[in-house]
C-alpha positions as CSV (number, residue, x, y, z in Angstrom):
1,X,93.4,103.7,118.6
2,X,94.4,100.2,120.6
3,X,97.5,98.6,118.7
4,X,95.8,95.9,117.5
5,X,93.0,97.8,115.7
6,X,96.4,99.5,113.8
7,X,97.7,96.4,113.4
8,X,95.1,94.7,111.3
9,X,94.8,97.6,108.7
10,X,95.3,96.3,105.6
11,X,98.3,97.3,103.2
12,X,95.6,97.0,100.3
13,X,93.4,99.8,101.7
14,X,96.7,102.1,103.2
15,X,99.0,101.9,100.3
16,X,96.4,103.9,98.2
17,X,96.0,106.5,101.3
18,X,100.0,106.8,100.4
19,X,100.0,107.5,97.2
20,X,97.3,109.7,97.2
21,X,99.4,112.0,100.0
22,X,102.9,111.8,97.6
23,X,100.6,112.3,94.4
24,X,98.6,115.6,95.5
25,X,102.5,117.1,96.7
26,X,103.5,116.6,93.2
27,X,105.2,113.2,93.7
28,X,105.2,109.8,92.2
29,X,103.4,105.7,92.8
30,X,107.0,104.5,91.7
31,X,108.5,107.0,94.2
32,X,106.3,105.0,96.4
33,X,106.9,102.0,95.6
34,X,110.6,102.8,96.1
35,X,110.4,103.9,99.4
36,X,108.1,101.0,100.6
37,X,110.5,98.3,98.8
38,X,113.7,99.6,100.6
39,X,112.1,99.8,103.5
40,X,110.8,96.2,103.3
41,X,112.9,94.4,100.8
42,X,110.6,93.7,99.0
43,X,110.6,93.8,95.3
44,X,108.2,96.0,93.0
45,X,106.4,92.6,92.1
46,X,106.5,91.6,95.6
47,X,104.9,94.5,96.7
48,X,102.3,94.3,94.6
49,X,101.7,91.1,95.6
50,X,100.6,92.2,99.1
51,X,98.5,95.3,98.2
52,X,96.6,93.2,96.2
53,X,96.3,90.4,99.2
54,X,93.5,90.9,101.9
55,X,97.2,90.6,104.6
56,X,97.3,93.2,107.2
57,X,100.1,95.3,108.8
58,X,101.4,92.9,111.0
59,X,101.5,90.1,108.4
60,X,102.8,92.5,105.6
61,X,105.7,93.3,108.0
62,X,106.0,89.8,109.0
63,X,107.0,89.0,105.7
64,X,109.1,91.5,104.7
65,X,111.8,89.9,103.3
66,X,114.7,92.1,104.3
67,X,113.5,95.0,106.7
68,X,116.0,97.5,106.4
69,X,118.7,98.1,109.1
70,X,119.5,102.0,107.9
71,X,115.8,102.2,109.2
72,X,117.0,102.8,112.6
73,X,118.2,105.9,110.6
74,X,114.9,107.1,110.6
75,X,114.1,110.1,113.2
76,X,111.6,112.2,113.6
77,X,108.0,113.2,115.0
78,X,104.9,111.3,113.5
79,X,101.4,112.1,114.5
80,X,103.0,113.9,117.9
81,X,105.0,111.0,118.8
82,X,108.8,110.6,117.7
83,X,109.3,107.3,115.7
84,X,112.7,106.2,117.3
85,X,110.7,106.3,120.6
86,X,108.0,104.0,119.5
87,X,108.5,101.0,122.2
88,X,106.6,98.2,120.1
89,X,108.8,97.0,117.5
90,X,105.9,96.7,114.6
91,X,104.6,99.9,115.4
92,X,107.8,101.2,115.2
93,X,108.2,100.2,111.7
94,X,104.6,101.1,111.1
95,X,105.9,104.8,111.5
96,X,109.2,104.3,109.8
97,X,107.1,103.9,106.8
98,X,104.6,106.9,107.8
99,X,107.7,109.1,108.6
100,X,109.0,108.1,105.5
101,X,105.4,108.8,103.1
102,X,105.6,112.1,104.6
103,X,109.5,112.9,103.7
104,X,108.6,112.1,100.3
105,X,105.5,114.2,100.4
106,X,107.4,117.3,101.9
107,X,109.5,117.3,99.2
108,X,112.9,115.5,99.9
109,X,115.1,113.6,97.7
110,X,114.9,109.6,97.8
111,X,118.9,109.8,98.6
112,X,118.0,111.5,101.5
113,X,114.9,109.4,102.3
114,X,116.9,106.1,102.0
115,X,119.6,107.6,104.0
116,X,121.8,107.3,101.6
């Protein structure tokens, strides 16, 4: 898929994708929502803001109001490709917050998953 097809996904129809893959491992939406707004900075109302906008990746990202710095913290493989290898910066964060659905989905703590 060409970046900019990725790009223009909207929050409003991935965010449900999310919480369906933490909810069916036995996980919860607030975990969710806990993960996404440390990632992000945003707040729980903020967040819920954008899922219900019509924004897409790139503008939900653009906004963030405080993106993380421990999110350089964040290692692993997504989809085949290791996330702290991503070259494009938004993508990049794009799979911070996939690597970081599926941490919660596999079962680890949020200490862990917020590098705490």
């Amino acid at each position: 898929m060409r970046l900019e097809k990725v790009f223009a996904i909207k929050i409003g129809s991935l965010y449900p994708l999310y919480v369906k893959k933490a909810v069916s491992k036995q996980r919860s939406q607030d975990e969710v929502d806990q993960v996404i707004c440390w990632l992000t900075g945003y707040s729980p109302e903020g967040l819920r803001e954008q899922i219900g906008s019509d924004h897409d990746l790139e503008t939900f990202f653009a906004q963030a109001p405080a993106f993380n710095p421990n999110a350089a913290l964040i290692k692993g493989v997504v989809c085949g490709v290791r996330v702290e290898e991503v070259a494009h910066p938004l993508m990049r964060k794009i799979r911070y917050l996939d690597k970081l659905i599926d941490e919660l989905a596999k079962g680890k703590t949020l200490d862990k998953i917020m590098r705490s």
